[in-house]
Z-matrix of the N, CA and C atoms (Angstrom, degrees):
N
C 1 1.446
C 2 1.521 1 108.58
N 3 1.329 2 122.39 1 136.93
C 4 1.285 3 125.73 2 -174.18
C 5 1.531 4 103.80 3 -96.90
N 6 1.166 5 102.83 4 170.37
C 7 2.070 6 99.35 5 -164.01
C 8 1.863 7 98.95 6 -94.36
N 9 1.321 8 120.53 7 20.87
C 10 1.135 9 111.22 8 172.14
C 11 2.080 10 100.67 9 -105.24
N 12 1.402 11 86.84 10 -0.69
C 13 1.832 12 83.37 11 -172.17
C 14 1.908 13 97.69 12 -95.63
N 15 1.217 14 99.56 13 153.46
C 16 1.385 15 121.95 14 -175.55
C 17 1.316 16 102.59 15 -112.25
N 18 1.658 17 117.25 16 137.61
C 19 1.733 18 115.36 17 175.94
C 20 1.826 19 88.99 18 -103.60
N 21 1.715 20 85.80 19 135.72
C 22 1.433 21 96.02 20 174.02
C 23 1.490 22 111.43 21 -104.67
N 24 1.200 23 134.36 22 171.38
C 25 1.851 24 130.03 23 -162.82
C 26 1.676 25 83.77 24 -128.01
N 27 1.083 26 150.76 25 122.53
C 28 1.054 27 156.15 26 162.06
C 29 1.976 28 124.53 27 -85.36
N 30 0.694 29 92.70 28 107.21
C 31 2.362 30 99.33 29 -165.34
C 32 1.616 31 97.10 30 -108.70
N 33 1.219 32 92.44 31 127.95
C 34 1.930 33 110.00 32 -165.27
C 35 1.891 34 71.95 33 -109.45
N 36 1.853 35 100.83 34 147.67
C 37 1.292 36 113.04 35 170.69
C 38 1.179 37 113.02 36 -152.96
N 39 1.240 38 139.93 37 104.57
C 40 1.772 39 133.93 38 179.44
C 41 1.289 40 96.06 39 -15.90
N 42 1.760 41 119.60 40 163.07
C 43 0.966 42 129.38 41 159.59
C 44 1.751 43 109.37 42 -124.70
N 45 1.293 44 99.28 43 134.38
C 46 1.290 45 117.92 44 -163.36
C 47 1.734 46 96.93 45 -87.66
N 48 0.965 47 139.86 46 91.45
C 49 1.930 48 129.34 47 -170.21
C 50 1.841 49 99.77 48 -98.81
N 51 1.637 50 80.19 49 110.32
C 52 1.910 51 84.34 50 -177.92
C 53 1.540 52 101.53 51 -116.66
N 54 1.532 53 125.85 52 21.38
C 55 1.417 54 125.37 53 -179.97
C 56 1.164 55 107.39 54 176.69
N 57 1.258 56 112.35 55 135.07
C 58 1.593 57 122.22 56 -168.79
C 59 1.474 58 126.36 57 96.41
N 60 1.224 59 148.49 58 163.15
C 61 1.035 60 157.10 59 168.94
C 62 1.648 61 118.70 60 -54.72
N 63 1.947 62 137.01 61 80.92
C 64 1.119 63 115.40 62 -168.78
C 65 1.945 64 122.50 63 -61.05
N 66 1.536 65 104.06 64 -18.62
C 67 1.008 66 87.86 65 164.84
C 68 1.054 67 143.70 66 -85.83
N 69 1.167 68 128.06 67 9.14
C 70 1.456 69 140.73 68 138.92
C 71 1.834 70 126.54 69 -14.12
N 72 1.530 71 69.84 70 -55.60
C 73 1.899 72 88.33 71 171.77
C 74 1.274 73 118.55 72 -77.33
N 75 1.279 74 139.73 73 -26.20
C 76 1.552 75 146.48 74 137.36
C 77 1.480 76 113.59 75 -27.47
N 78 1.575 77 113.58 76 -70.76
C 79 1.246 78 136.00 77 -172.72
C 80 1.952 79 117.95 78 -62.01
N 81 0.967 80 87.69 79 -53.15
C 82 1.712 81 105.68 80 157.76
C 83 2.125 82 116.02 81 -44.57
N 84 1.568 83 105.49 82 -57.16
C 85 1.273 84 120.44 83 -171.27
C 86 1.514 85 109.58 84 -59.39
N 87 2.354 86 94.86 85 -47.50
C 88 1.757 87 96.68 86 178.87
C 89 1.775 88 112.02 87 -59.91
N 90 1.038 89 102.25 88 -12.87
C 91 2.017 90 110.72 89 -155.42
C 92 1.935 91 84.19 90 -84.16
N 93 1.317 92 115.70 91 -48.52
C 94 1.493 93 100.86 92 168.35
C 95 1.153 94 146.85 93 -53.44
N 96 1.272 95 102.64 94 -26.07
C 97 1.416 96 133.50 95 -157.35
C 98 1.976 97 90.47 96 -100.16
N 99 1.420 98 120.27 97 -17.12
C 100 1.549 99 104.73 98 -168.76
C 101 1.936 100 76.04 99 -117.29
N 102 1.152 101 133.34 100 -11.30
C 103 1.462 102 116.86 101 -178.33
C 104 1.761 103 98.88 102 -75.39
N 105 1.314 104 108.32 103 -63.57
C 106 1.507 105 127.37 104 172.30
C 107 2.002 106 109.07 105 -27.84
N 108 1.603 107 108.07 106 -38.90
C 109 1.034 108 106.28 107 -169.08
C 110 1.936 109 112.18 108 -88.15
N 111 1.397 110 88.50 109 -22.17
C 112 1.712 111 101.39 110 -166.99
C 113 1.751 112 89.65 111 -66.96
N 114 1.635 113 112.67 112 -64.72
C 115 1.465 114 115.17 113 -174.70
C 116 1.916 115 99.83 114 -23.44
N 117 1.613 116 111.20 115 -67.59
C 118 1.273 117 115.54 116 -156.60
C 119 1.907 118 96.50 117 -49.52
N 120 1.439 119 101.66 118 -63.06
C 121 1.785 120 111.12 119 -177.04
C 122 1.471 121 98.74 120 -39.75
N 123 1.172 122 140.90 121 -44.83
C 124 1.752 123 117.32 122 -170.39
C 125 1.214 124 122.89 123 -87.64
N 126 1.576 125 101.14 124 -12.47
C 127 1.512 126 101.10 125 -150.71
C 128 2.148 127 78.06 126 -95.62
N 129 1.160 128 122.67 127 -22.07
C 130 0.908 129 113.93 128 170.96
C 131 1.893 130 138.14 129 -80.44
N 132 1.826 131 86.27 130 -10.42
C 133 1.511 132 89.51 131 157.54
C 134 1.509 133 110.69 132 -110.22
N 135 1.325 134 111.26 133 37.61
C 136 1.698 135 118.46 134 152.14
C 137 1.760 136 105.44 135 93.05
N 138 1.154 137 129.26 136 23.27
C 139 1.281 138 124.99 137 174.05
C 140 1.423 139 104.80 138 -67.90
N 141 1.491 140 116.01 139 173.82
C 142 1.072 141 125.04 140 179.05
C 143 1.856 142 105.98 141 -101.88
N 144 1.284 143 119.85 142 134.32
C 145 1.306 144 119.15 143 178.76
C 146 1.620 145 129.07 144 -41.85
N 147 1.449 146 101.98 145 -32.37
C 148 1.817 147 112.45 146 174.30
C 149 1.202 148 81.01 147 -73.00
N 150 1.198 149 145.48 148 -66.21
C 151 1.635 150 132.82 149 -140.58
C 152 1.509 151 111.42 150 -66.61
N 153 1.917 152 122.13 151 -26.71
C 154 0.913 153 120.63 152 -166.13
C 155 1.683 154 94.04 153 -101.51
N 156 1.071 155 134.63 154 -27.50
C 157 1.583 156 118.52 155 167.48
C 158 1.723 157 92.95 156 -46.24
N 159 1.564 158 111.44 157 -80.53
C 160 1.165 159 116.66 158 -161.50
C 161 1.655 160 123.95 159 -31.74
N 162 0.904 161 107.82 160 -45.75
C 163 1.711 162 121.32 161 171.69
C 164 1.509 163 113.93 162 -56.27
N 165 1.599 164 94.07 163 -64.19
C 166 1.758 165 103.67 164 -170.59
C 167 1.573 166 101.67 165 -55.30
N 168 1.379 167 115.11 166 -47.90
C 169 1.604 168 114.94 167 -136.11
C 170 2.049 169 81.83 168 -80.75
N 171 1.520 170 126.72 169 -2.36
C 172 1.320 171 104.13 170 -170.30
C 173 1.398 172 106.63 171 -108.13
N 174 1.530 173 102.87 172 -11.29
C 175 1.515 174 112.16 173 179.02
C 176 1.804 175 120.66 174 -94.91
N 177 1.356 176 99.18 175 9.69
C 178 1.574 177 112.79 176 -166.40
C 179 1.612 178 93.26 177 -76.15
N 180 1.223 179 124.28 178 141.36
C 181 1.261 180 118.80 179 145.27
C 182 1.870 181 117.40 180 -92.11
N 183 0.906 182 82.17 181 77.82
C 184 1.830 183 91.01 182 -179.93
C 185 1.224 184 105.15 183 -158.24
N 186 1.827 185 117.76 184 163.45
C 187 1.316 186 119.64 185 174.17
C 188 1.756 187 112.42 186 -65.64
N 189 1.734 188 114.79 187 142.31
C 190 0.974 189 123.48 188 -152.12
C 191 1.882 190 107.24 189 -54.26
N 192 1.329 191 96.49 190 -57.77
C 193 1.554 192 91.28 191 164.03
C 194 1.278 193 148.47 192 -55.61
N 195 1.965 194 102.58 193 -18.13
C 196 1.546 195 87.36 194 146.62
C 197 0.816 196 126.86 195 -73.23
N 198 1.145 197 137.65 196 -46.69
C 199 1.435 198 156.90 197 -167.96
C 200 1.567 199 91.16 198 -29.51
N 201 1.980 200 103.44 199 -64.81
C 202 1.437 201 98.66 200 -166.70
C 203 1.522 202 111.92 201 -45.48
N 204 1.113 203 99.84 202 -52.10
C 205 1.824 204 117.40 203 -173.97
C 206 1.377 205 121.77 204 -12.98
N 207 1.467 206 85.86 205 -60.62
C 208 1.983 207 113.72 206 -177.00
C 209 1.347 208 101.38 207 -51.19
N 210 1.622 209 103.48 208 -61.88
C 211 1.130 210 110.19 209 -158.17
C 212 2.010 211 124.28 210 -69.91
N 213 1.243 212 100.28 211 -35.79
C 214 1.881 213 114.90 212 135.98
C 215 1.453 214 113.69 213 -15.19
N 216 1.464 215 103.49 214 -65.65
C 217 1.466 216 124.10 215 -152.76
C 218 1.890 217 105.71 216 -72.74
N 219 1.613 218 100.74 217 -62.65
C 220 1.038 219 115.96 218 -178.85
C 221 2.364 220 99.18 219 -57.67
N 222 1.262 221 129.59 220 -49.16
C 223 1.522 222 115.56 221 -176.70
C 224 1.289 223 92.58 222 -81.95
N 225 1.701 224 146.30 223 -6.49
C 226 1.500 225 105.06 224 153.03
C 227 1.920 226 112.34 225 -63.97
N 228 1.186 227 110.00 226 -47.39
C 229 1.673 228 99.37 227 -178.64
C 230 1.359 229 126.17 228 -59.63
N 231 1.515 230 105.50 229 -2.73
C 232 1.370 231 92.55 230 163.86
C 233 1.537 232 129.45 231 -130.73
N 234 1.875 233 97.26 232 30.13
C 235 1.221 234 121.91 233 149.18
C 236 1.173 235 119.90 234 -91.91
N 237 1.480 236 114.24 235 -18.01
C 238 1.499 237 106.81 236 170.88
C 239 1.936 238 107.10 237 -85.21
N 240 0.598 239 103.64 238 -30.58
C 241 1.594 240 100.36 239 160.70
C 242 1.021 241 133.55 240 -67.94
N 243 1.669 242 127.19 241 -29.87
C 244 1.254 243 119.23 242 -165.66
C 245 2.245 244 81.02 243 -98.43
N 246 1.140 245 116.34 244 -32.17
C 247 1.357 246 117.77 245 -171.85
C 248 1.247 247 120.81 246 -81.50
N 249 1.477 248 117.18 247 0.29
C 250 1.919 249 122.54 248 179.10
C 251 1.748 250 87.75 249 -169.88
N 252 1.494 251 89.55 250 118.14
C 253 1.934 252 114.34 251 -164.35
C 254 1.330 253 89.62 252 -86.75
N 255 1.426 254 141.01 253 -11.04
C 256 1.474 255 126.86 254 160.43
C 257 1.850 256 124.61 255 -90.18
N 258 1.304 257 101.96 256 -3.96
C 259 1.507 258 118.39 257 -177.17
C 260 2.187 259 101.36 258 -53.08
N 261 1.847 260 93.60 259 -58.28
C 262 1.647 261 76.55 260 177.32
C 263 1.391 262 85.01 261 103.87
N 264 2.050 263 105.64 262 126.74
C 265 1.445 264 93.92 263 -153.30
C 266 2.208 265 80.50 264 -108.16
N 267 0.989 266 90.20 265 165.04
C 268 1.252 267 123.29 266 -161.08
C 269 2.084 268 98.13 267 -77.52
N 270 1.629 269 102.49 268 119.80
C 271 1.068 270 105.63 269 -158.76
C 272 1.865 271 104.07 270 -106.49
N 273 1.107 272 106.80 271 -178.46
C 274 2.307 273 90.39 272 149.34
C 275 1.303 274 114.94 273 -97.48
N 276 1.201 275 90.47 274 -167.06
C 277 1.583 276 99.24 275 -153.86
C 278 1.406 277 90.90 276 -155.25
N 279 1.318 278 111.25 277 153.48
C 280 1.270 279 112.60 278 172.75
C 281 1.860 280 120.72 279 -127.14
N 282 1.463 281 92.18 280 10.44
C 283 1.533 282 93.03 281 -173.98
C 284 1.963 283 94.32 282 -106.13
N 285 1.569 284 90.27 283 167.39
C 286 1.379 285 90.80 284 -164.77
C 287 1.996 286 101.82 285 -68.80
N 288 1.300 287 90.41 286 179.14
C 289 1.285 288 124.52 287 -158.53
C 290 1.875 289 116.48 288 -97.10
N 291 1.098 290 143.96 289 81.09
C 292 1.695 291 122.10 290 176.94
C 293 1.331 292 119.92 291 -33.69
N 294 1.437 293 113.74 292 124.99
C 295 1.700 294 108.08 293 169.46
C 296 1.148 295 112.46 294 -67.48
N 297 1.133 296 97.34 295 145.11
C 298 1.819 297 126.10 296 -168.51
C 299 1.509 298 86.77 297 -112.66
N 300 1.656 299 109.47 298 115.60
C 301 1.899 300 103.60 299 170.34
C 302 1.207 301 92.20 300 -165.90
N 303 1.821 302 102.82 301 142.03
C 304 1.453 303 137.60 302 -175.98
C 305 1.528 304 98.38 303 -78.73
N 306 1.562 305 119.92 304 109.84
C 307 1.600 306 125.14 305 167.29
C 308 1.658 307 105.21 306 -35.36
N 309 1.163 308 110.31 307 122.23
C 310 1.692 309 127.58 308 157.00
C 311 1.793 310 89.01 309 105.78
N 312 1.018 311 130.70 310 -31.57
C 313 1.663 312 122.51 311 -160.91
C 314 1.703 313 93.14 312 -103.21
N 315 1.443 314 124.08 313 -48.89
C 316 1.434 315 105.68 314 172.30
C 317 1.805 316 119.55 315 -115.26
N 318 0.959 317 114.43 316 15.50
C 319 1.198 318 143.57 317 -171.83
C 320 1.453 319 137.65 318 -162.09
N 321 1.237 320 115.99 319 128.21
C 322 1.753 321 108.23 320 175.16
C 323 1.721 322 116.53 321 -144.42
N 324 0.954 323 118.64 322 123.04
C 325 1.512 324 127.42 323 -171.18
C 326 1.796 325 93.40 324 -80.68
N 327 1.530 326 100.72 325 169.03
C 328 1.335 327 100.24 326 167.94
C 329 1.566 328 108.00 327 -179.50
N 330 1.414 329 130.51 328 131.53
C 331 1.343 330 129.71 329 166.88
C 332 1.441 331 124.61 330 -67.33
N 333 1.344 332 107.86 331 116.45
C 334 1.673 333 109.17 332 -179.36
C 335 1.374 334 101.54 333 -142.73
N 336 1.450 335 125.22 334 141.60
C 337 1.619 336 113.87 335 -166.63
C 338 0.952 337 124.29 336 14.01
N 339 1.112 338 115.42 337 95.95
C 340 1.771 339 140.86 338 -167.59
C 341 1.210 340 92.20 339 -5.89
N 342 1.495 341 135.20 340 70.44
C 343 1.537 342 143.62 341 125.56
C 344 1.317 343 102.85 342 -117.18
N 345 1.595 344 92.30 343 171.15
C 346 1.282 345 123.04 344 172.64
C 347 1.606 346 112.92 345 -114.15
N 348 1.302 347 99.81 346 104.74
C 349 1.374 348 122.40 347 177.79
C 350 1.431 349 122.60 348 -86.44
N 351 1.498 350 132.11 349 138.00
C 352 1.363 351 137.77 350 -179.69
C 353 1.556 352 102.90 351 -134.04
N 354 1.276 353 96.21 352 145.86
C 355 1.639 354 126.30 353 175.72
C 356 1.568 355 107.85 354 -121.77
N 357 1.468 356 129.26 355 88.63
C 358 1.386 357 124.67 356 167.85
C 359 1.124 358 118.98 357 -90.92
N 360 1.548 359 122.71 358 123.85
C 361 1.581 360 115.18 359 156.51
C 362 1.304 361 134.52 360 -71.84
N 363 1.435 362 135.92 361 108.62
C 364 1.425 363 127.40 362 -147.88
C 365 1.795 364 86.11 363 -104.30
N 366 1.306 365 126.91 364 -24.90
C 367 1.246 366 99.09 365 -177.51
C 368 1.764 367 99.78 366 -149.34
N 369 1.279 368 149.79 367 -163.84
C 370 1.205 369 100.84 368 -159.43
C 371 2.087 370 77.63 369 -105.43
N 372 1.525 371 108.83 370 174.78
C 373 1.650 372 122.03 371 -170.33
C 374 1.589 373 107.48 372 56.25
N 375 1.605 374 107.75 373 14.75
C 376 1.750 375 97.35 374 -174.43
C 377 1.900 376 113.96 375 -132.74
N 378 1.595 377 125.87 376 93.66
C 379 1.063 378 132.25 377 -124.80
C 380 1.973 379 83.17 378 -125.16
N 381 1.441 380 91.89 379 135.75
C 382 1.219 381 115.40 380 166.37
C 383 1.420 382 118.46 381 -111.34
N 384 1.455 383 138.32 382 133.71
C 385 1.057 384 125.34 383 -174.65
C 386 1.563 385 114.90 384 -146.07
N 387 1.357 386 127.70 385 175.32
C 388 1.263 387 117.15 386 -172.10
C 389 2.035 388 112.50 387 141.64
N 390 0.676 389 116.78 388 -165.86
C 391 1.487 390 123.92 389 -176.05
C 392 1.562 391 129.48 390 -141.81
N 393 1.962 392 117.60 391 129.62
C 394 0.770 393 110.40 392 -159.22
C 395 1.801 394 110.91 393 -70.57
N 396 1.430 395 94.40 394 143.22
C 397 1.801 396 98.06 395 164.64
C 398 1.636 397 135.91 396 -69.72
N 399 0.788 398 130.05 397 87.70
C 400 1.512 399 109.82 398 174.88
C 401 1.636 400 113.14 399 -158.33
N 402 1.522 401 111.08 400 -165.16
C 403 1.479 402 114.25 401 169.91
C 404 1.738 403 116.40 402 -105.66
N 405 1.166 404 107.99 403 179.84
C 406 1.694 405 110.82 404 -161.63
C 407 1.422 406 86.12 405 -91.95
N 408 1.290 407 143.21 406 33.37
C 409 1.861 408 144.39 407 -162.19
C 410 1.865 409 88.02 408 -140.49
């Protein structure tokens, strides 16, 4: 790890959905999971990487910054492939995808009666809402 990288701690929490459509969040995950896959499909019939942000990130149905997210996600895996020949090159997939989202632009936490409340945008004008589940451990 180089000293410009940061270790992040990652905390999984039920989601409690008290407004909005939960399948949204299903629908949202498959939409990652086919953006993530398109990057791999072009870049493997020889596009150029600006061309495939540019394309993917306008054809995503997702908020713009996920979109970017995925697409981040998906040319690190295939820098680790093209940059270590035992990494294993990066295939599709057909199961859904984790959202990838920038706090406040696709997501926002918030304290309201001693919960912890979230507002996700799964697509953009389309809002899921509700509160996380868990214990104070």
């Amino acid at each position: 790890m180089t000293q410009t990288q940061a270790l992040t701690k990652t905390l999984v929490f039920p989601l409690d959905v008290q407004s909005g459509n939960e399948s949204l969040l299903h629908d949202a995950r498959l939409e990652c999971r086919r953006v993530f896959n398109e990057v791999l499909r072009l870049n493997y019939d020889g596009w150029g990487w600006n061309e495939i942000e540019d394309v993917v990130e306008q054809n995503a149905d997702l908020v713009q910054n996920t979109a970017q997210r995925v697409i981040d996600k998906a040319f690190d895996a295939l820098d680790n492939y093209y940059d270590n020949d035992d990494w294993g090159r990066p295939w599709y997939k057909h199961e859904t995808f984790p959202l990838r989202m920038n706090y406040s632009e696709g997501y926002n936490l918030f304290l309201e009666d001693e919960a912890v409340r979230f507002r996700i945008s799964t697509k953009p004008y389309n809002h899921v809402k509700g509160k996380l589940r868990g214990t104070q451990d």
